[in-house]
N, C-alpha and C positions, 0 to 999 in steps of 0.2 A: 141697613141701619148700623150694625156692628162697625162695618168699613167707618163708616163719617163717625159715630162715635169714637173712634179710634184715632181719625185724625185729630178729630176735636182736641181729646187728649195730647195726642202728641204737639200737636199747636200750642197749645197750654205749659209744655213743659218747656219746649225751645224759648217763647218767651219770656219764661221764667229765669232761664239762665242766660238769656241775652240783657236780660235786666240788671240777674248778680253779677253779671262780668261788669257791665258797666258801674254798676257803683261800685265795685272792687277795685277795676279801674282809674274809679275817681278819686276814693281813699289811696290808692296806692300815690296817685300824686300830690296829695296834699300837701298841705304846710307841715314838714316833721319838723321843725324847729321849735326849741325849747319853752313853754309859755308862761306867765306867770298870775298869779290868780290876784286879786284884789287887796288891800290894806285889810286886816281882820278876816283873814282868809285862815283856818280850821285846816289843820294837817287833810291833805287830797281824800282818803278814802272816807276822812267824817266829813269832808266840806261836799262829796261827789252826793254825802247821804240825805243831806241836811238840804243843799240846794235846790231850791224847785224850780230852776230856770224861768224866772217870773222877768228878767231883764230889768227890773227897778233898776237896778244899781249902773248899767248902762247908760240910765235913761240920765239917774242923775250926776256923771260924769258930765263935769263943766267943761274938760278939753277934750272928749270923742275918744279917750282914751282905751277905756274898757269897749270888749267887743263880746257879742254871742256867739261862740264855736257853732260850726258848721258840720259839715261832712268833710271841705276842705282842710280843716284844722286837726292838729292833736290832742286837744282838751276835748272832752266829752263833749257830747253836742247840745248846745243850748246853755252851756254854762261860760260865764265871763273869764277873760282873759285877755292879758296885754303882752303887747310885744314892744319893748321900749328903743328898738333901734327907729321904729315906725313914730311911736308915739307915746313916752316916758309916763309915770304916773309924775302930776307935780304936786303931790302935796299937801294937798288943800287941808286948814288948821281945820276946816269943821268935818270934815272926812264926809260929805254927803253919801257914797258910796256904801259905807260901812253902815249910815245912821238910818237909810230906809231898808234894809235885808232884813224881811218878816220872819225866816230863822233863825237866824243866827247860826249860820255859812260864813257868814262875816260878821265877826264876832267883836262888838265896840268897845266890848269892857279888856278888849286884849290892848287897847289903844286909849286907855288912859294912866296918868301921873297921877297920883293923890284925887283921885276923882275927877280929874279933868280931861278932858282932851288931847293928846300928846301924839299927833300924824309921825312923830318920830319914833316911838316905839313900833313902828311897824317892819315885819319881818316879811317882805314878799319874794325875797331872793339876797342875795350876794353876788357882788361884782367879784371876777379873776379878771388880772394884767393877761394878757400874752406878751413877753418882754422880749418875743423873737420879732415882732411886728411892731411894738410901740416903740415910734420914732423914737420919744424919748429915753429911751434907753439904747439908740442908735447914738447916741449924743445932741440930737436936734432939740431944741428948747420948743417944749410944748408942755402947757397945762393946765389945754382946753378943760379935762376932764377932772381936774382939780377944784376950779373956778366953776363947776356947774353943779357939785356936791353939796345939796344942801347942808350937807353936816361937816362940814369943811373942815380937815383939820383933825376929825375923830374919826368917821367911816371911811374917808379917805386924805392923807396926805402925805408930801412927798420927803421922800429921803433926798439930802444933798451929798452925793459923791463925788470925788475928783475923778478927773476922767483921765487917764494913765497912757491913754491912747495919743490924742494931743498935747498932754500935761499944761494945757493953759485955758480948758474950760470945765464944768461941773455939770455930771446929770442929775436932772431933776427926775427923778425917780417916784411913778406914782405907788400908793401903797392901800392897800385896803385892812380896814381892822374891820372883822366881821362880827364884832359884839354891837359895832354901833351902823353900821351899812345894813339899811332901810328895802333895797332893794329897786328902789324907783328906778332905775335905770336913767337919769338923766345923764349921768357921765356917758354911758353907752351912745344915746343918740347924741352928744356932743365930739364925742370922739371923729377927728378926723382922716382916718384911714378907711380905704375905701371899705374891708369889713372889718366892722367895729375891734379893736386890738383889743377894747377892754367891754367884759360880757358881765351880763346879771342873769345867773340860773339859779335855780330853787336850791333852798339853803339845805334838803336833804343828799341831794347831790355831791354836798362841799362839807359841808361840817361834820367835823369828827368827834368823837366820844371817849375822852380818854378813860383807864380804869381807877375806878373807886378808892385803890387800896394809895391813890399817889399823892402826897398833902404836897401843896406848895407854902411852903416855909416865908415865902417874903410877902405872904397877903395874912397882915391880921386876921385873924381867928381860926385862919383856916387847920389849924393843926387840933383843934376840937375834939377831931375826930378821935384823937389817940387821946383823948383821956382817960378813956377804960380798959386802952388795949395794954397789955402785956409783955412790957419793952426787958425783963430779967430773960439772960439768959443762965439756963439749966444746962449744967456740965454733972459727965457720969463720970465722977476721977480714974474709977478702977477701968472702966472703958476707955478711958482718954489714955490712960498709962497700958493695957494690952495693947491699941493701937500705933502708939509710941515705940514700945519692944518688940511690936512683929517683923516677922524677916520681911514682909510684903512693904514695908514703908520707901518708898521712894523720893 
């Protein structure tokens, strides 16, 4: 009895870890590629809280865009994400995606102007150039990814430079400003290099924070802040004059 209880056990255990390899196995191969979560998507660790993986918001994606993570994927599993080199978010003015999330994981009221509905306030990533790969900036005129930006012109457009190289054409130079770049990635899957030369990752990745204490002078109001603060300077004469007369002054 002991003996076969023994095996049993051990049988038990081998298939246990023939099980963990294999799904470590499986995660190990998955999709590690960067993903991006929904329009009214809730910074990652309150959206990861918040979401119950109910897939609504899949369901009511009109272009297949949104997907539920897997085991293959790097998004938690069972919660929505897109990859826009496969298939872009485009937009849609009534956001159905956002309007049926029963928590507010994706959050509608981050997606409106004056109370209305505004799919352009949406923050689901930010595009970077690679400008070691974009023709355009080889000199070859392209601006595919220009021409597919719904916010043409604000989130993305192009600088004209002369081209020094041949001195008889101009690159068209794409540009992203990330106060108004949406994230939809449609530039990305328009982009025509075999991988995409221009990406949309999550905007904690990219965006930076400058410090507090730095007024920008050329934007009305912004200098507000130093109306309390304390611009006199305080001089110690008899200390400014022993420093003055020391043998140490250099």
């Amino acid at each position: 009895m002991q003996r076969r209880e023994a095996l049993k056990k051990g049988f038990k255990i081998a298939s246990l870890l023939l099980c963990g390899g294999f799904i470590w196995s499986v995660g190990a191969k998955g999709d590690s590629k960067v993903f991006l979560r929904p329009p009214g998507a809730l910074k990652e660790q309150n959206f990861i809280s918040k979401c119950i993986k109910c897939g609504l918001c899949v369901k009511a994606c009109p272009y297949n865009t949104l997907k539920l993570a897997s085991i293959n994927h790097s998004a938690a599993i069972g919660t929505p994400f897109f990859m826009p080199r496969n298939i872009p978010c485009y937009m849609c003015e009534d956001i159905p995606c956002a309007e049926i999330c029963p928590t507010g994981a994706l959050d509608i009221n981050l997606l409106k102007t004056n109370g209305k509905l505004d799919i352009k306030k949406s923050k689901m990533g930010v595009a970077i150039v690679d400008d070691k790969t974009c023709v355009a900036y080889w000199g070859i005129q392209c601006d595919i990814c220009y021409r597919a930006c719904p916010v043409m012109d604000k989130a993305l457009f192009l600088d004209y430079k002369h081209n020094e190289r041949t001195s008889k054409h101009a690159f068209l130079l794409p540009v992203i400003d990330s106060t108004y770049c949406t994230g939809c990635g449609k530039c990305e899957r328009a982009c025509i290099t075999k991988k995409a030369s221009i990406s949309v990752i999550p905007r904690e990745f990219v965006i930076g924070k400058s410090n507090d204490n730095y007024v920008k002078g050329w934007i009305e109001g912004a200098d507000k802040k130093l109306k309390d603060a304390d611009t006199k300077i305080y001089l110690d004469k008899k200390e400014t004059l022993d420093y003055l007369n020391s043998e140490n002054l250099q």
